[in-house]
N, C-alpha and C positions, 0 to 999 in steps of 0.2 A: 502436404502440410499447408496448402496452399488458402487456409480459412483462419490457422492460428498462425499468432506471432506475441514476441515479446517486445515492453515498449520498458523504455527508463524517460521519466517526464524530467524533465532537470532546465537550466535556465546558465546563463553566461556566468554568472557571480558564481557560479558551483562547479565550475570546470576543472578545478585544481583536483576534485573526486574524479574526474573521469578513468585516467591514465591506472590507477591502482584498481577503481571499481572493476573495468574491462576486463583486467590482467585479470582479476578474481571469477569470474566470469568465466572466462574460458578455460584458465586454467583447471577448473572444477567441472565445465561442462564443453570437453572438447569435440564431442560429438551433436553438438546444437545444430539440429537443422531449420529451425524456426527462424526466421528473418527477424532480426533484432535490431530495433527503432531506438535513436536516441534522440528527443526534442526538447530544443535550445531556441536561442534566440536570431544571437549573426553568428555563434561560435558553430563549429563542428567538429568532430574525434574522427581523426583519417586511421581509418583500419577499415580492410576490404570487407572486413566481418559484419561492419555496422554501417546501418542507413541514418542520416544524419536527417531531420526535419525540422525546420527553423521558420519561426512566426514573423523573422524581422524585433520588430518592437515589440518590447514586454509589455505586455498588455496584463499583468495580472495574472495570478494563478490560474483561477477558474477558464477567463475568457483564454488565457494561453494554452491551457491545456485541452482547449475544447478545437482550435485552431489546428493543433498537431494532430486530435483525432480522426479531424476530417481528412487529413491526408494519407491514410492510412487505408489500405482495403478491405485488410482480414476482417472476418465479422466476430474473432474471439480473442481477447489480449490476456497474457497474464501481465501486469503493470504493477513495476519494484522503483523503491528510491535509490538515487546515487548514490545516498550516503549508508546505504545498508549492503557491506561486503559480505559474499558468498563465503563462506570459508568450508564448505563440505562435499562431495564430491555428490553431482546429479543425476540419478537414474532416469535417461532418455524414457525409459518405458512406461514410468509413473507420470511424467509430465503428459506425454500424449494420451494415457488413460486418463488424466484428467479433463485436458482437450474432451475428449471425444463425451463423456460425461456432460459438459457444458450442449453440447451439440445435441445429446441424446435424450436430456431431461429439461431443455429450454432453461439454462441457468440466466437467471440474468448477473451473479455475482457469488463468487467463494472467496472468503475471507481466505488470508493462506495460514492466519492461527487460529485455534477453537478459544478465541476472548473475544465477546465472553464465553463463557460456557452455552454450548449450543443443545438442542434439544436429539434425540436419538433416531436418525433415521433407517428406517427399519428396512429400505429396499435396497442401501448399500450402505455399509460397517466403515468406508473409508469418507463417507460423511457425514457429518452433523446437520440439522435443520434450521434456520432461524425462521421463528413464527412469525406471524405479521403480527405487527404495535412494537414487536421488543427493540428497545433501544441497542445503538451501536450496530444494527446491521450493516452501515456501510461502513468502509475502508479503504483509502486510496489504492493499498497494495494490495494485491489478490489477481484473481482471475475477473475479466470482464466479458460483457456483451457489451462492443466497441458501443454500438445504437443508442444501447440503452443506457451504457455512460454520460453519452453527449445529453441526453435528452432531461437527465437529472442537475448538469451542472448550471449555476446559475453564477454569470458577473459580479464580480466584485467578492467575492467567495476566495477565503484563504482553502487551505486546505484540513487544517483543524475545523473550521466552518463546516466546512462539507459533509466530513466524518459526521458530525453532531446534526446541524439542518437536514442535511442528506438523508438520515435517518430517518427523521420524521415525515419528510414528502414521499418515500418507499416507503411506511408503516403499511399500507395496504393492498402491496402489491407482493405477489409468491415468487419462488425463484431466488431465494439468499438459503447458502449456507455457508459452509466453513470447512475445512479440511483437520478430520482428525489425526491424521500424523503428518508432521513437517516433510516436506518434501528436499531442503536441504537447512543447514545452522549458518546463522550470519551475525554478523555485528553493525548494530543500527550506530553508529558514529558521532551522531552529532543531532541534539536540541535546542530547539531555538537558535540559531546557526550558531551555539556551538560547539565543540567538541568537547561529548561526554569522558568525565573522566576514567572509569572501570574501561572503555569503550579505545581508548588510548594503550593504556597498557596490553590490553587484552590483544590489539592488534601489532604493538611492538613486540609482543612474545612469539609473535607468527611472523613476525619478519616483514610485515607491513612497515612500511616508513607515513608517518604522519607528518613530521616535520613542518611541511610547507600548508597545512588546514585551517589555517585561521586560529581564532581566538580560543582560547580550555575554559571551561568551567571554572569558576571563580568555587573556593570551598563552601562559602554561602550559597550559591547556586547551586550543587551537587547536592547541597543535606535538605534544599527543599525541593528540587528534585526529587527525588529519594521521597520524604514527606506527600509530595501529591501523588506517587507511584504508589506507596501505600494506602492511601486514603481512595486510589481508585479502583485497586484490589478488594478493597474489604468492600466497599461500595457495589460494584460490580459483580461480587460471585452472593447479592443479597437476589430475594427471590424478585423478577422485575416486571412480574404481573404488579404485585404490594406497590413497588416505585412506581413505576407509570401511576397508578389511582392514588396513590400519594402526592405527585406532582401536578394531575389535576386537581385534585382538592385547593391544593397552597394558591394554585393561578386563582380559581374564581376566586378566594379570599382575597386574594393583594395584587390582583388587577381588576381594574375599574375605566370606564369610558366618560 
């Protein structure tokens, strides 16, 4: 396994997620042999299980995250957020078939959900294709080509940024798809740092303790939450040949030099 590994990109302000994220982690996937990165800043998670990689100073998402890639060897990462717990148990054998997948067909990136909706690959049933132009092909979480990571991210770049800009500087390049079935069920925690509400409950019924995460969703926050989740679903499952030639149209009208 010495070319894959798992990385959690994460930062000092988000440490309070580590201690439960971990615990979820293995306790779900106790047979992990993949060398498992955690990168921060001055903090570090003492468990013999994880490699700690620290920038020093926060330098920003983008240029942070580019910092911790470098220290890294493997040439394949799968790369998850802190605040998205594991809650289902992980079959070792599908993870390394997807490894080897990356390795076998020069991926340069697998979404780890089919959103959007990806096109049908017809030389393997456990992937989807993303075509070159369509929007949303990238995604912090998923599987990477470490290289090819570095080589897209650019300074000053949140991570919402990247998702979006990202896309469009990969529009012409092959090697995106997506994974048609989930590989384990998790709970994403927390938007815009803070903790979603359904995302609270849902993990105090599993005996997760949240208590000590920071700031909940205010109910105004939740129902327009909720409102742009919707508004990106219907948007998003539209056909995205139409949208892209839609949204050149609009730029040459209402931009100008």
């Amino acid at each position: 396994m010495d070319n894959y590994a798992i990385l959690i990109p994460s930062c000092d302000k988000f440490s309070f997620f580590w201690k439960p994220f971990f615990a979820q982690l293995f306790k779900n996937w106790p047979d992990c042999s993949y060398t498992v990165y955690l990168g921060s800043n001055k903090k570090g998670y003492i468990d013999k299980r994880v490699k700690n990689i620290l920038t020093g100073k926060d330098y920003g998402w983008a240029k942070s995250f580019k910092i911790i890639l470098e220290q890294i060897p493997e040439k394949y990462l799968f790369v998850w957020p802190e605040d998205a717990f594991i809650i289902s148990r992980i079959d070792k054998g599908q993870f390394d078939y997807v490894f080897r997948l990356m390795s076998q067909l020069k991926i340069k990136h697998i979404h780890y959900r089919c959103r959007p909706d990806a096109e049908r690959y017809t030389e393997n049933n456990f992937l989807g294709i993303y075509p070159k132009g369509m929007p949303y092909r990238v995604n912090m979480a998923g599987f990477w080509d470490r290289e090819y990571l570095m080589g897209i991210l650019i300074n000053g770049e949140n991570s919402w940024n990247f998702e979006i800009m990202g896309s469009y500087r990969v529009s012409n390049d092959d090697g995106f798809y997506c994974l048609n079935f989930p590989l384990f069920e998790f709970i994403h925690l927390s938007e815009k740092h803070k903790l979603k509400r359904e995302s609270v409950k849902k993990a105090q019924q599993l005996g997760i303790s949240v208590d000590d995460f920071g700031t909940r969703q205010s109910l105004n926050e939740y129902y327009i939450s909720k409102l742009k989740a919707a508004y990106f679903d219907f948007v998003i499952n539209k056909n995205w040949q139409l949208r892209v030639k839609l949204m050149d149209v609009l730029r040459k009208i209402l931009i100008s030099y």
